[in-house]
N, C-alpha and C positions, 0 to 999 in steps of 0.2 A: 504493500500500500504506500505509493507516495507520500511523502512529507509535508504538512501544510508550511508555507512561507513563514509562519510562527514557528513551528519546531528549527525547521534550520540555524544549522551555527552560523555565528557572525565574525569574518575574519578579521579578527583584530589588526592586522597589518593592516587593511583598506582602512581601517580605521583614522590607526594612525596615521597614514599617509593623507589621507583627506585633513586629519587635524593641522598635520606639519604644513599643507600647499595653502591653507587658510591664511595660517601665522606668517607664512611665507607672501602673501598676496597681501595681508595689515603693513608688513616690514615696506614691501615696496611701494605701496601706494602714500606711508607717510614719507617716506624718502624724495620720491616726487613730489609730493606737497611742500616739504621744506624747499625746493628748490623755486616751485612755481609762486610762494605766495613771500609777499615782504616780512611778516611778523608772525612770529610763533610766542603763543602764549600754555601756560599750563595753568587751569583753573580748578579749585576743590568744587564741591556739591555738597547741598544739605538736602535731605529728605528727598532725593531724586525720584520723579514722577515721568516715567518714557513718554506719556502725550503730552504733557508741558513742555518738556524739554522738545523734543519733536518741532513744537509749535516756535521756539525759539530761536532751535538751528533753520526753520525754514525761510525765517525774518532775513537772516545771515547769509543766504544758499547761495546769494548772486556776486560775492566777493568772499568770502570764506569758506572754510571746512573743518569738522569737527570728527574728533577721533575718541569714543571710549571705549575701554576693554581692559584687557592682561596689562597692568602695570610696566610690567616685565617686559612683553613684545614690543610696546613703544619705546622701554629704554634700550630694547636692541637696535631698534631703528636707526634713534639716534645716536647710539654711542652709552655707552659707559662710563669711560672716560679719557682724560683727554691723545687717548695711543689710538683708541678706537672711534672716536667722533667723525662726523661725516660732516663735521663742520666747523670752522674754530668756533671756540667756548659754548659748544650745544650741550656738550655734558653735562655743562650747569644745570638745563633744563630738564636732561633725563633725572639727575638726584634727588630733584622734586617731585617727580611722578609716584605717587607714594598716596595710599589709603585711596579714599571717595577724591580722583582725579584724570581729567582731562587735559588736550589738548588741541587748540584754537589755532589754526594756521589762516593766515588773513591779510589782504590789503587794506584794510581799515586805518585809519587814524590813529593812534596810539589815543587821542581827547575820547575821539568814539567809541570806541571799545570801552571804557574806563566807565564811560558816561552808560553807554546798553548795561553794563554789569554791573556797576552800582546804583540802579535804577530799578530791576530786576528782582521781581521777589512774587510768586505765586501762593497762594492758601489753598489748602488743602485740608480732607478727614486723614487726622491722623491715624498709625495704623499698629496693632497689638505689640507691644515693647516697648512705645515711642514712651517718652518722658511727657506727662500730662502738662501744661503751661497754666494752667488755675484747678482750682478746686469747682469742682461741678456737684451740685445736691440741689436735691428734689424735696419740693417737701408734700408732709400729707396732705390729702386731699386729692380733687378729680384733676386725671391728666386731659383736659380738652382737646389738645392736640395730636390724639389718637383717636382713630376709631375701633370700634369694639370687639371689631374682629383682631386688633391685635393683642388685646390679653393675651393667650396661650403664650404668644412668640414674647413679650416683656418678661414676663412669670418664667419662663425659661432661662432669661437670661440674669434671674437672682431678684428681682424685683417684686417685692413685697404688695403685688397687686391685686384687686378683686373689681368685679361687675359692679356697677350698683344703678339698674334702670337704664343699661346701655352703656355708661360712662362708664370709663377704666379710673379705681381710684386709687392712689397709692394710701396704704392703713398705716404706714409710717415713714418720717421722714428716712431717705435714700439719699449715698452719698457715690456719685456714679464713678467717680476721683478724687485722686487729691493730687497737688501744684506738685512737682518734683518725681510720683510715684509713677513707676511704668504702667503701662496702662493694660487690662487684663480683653482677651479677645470681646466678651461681654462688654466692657465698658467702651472700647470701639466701637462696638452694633450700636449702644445706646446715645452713643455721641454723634455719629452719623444718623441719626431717627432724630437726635433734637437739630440737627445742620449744624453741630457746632465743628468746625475747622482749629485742628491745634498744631497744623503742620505747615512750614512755611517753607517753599521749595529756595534757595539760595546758590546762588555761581558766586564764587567770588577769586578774584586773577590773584597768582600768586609768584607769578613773573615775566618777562616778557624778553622776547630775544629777536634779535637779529643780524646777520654777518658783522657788525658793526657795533652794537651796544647792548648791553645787557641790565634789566633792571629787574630789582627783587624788592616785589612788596611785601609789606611787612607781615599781611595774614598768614599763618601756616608756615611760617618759617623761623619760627620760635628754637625748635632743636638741630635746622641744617645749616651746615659747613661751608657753605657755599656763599662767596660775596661776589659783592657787584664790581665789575671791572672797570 
């Protein structure tokens, strides 16, 4: 009896070969970039949101390009350091590529850039881990801005709820967070049911480079080695 496509094994070399021509195809396409665009920049992220972000880079599309992914693969791209750079002083750049971070290849304005990224800040529902940014409580009484079909699904999620003539009412004051405390998968559902947003999406440039100068802002470079030339 034939094999269905599910049992068959999965040659791990194809595998890996497709992984390496990938890593290989990221290397050269920022290599190219550094060459075609004036200014390379490397930027951290908060709270990253792929359709915000999306909607960002597509403001950008007609004079820049943006690169995230393997920390690692971008610092091959560019270099290491300065035995293996594919540029003078680009190493700088790679030694910052490090945790939640990008990189902005661009003919832009150095004003421009500055001014998009310090401008720049989306809200968002936070999401289960996130660090709550206030204390959220409910107190007793009827929740009017539910309908009654949603009891089961509140009550589910630890909420001290009952019916009373259609109204959902909470029998005792609920505390759905608190300012500083990670926030539990529950108190996310209940924070997105009230619209409340504790998540603020953030870029912020954390140096900037070019054949010719190199500058490092002061965010996110608190512990690197690396100075401005």
């Amino acid at each position: 009896m034939p094999k269905s496509k599910r049992d068959r094994p999965v040659t791990l070399s194809k595998t890996k070969k497709k992984g390496r021509e990938h890593k290989e195809a990221v290397v050269n396409s920022i290599r190219k970039a550094v060459e075609e665009y004036s200014w390379i920049y490397v930027f951290s992220f908060e709270n990253m949101r792929n359709l915000k972000f999306k909607q960002f880079r597509e403001q950008l599309k007609a004079n820049s390009r943006f690169f995230l992914g393997s920390n690692k693969v971008m610092q091959v791209a560019l270099g290491r350091s300065a035995s293996d750079e594919i540029m003078p002083n680009i190493y700088k750049v790679s030694k910052l590529l490090r945790g939640d971070a990008g990189l902005l290849c661009t003919n832009l304005p150095k004003e421009e850039v500055e001014r998009i990224f310090n401008e720049y800040e989306d809200y968002d529902f936070a999401r289960t881990g996130s660090l709550a940014t206030e204390t959220v409580e409910l107190k007793e009484g009827p929740l009017e801005q539910f309908t009654h079909e949603m009891e089961p699904f509140l009550r589910k999620q630890g909420m001290p709820v009952r019916l009373n003539k259609g109204t959902i009412e909470l029998v005792a004051d609920y505390v759905v967070c608190e300012e500083g405390k990670p926030l539990s998968p529950e108190a996310s559902r209940i924070l997105r049911l009230l619209g409340t947003k504790m998540a603020t999406f953030r870029l912020h440039l954390i140096c900037r480079w070019s054949p010719d100068d190199f500058e490092l802002y002061s965010r996110g470079t608190e512990d690197s080695d690396v100075e401005t030339s």
